[in-house]
VMD Tcl script that draws the C-alpha trace (Angstrom):
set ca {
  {0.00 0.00 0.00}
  {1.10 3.62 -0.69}
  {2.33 6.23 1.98}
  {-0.47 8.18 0.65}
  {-3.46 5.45 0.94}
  {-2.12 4.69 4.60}
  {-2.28 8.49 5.77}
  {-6.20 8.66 4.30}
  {-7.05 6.13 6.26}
  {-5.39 6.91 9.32}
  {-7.20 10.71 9.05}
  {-10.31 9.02 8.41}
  {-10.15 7.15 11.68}
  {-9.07 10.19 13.33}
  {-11.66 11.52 12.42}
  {-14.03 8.89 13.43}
  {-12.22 8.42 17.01}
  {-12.54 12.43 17.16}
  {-16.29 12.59 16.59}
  {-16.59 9.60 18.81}
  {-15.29 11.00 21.64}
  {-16.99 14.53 21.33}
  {-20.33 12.81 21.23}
  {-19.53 10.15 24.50}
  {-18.06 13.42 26.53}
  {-21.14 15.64 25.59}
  {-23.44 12.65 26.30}
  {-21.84 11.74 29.75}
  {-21.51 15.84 30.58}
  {-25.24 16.52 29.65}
  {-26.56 13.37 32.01}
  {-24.51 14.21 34.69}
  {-25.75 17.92 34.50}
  {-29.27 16.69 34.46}
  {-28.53 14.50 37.41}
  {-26.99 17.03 39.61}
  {-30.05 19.08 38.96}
  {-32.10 16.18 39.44}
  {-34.59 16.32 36.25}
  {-36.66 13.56 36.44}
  {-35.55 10.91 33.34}
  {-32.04 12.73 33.47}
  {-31.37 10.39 30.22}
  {-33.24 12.20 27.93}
  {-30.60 14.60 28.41}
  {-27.89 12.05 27.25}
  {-30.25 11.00 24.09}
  {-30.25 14.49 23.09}
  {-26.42 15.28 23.20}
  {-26.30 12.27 20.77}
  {-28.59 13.26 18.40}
  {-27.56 16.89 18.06}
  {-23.50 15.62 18.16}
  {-24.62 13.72 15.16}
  {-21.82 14.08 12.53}
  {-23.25 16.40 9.56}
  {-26.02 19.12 9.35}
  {-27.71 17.30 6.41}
  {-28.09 14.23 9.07}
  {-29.70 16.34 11.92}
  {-31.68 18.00 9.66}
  {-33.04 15.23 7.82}
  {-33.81 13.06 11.22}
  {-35.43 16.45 12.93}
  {-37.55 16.75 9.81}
  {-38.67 13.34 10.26}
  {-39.35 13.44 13.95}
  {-41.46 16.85 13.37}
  {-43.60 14.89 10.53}
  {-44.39 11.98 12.91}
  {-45.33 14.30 15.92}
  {-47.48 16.26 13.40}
  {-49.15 13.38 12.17}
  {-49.98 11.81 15.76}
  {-50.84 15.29 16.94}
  {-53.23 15.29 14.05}
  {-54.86 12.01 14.28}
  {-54.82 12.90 18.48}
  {-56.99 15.59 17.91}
  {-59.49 14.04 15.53}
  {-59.96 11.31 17.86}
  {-60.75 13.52 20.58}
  {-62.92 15.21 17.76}
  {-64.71 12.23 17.30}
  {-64.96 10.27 20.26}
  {-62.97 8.10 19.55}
  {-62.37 5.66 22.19}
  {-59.24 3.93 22.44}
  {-59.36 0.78 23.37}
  {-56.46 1.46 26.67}
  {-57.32 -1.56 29.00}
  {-54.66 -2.37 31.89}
  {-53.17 -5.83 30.99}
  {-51.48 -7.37 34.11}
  {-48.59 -9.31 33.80}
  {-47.85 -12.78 34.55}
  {-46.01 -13.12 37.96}
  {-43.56 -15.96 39.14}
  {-47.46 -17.63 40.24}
  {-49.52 -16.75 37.29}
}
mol new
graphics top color blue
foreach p $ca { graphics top sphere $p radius 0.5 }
foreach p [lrange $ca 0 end-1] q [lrange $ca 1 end] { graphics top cylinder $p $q radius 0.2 }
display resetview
C-alpha cells in the first residue's frame, strides 16, 4: 500500500475516534448535568447530546424533519380522535407473575 493510501485512512479514523469522543463526553456531561439538577428521566438529556453531536447538518436535519412529521401526524390524528370520540381501546393488561 502507498504512503499516501495509509495516511487517508489513518485521518479518516481520526476523524471517526474524534467525533466519537466529542459525542460520549457531551453525552456523559449533559446526564450528569441533568442529574446534579435532578430532572426527572435525566437520560433524555444524554439522548439528546447524541442526536444533536450527530456528525453532519444534512443528518440532523433530515432526522429532525422526520421526527417533526411523525409528531405532526400523531398530533393530528390525536386531535381528531378527541374530535370524534374516539375511544381507544387502553385496558390495563397485568402481567404474569412468578405464580400466574
Amino acid at each position: 500500500m502507498t504512503r499516501t493510501g495509509r495516511s487517508a485512512r489513518n485521518k479518516v479514523s481520526l476523524a471517526w475516534f474524534t467525533r466519537s469522543l466529542r459525542t460520549a463526553v457531551a453525552a456523559t456531561g449533559s446526564l450528569r448535568a441533568a442529574e446534579l439538577l435532578r430532572l426527572p428521566e435525566a437520560f433524555w438529556a444524554a439522548v439528546t447530546a447524541v442526536i444533536i453531536m450527530q456528525s453532519t447538518l444534512g443528518a440532523t436535519w433530515t432526522v429532525s424533519l422526520q421526527r417533526f412529521a411523525g409528531t405532526v401526524v400523531g398530533a393530528v390524528l390525536g386531535a381528531l380522535g378527541t374530535y370524534f370520540g374516539v375511544k381507544a381501546p387502553m385496558r390495563a393488561v397485568p402481567a404474569k407473575g412468578a405464580n400466574g
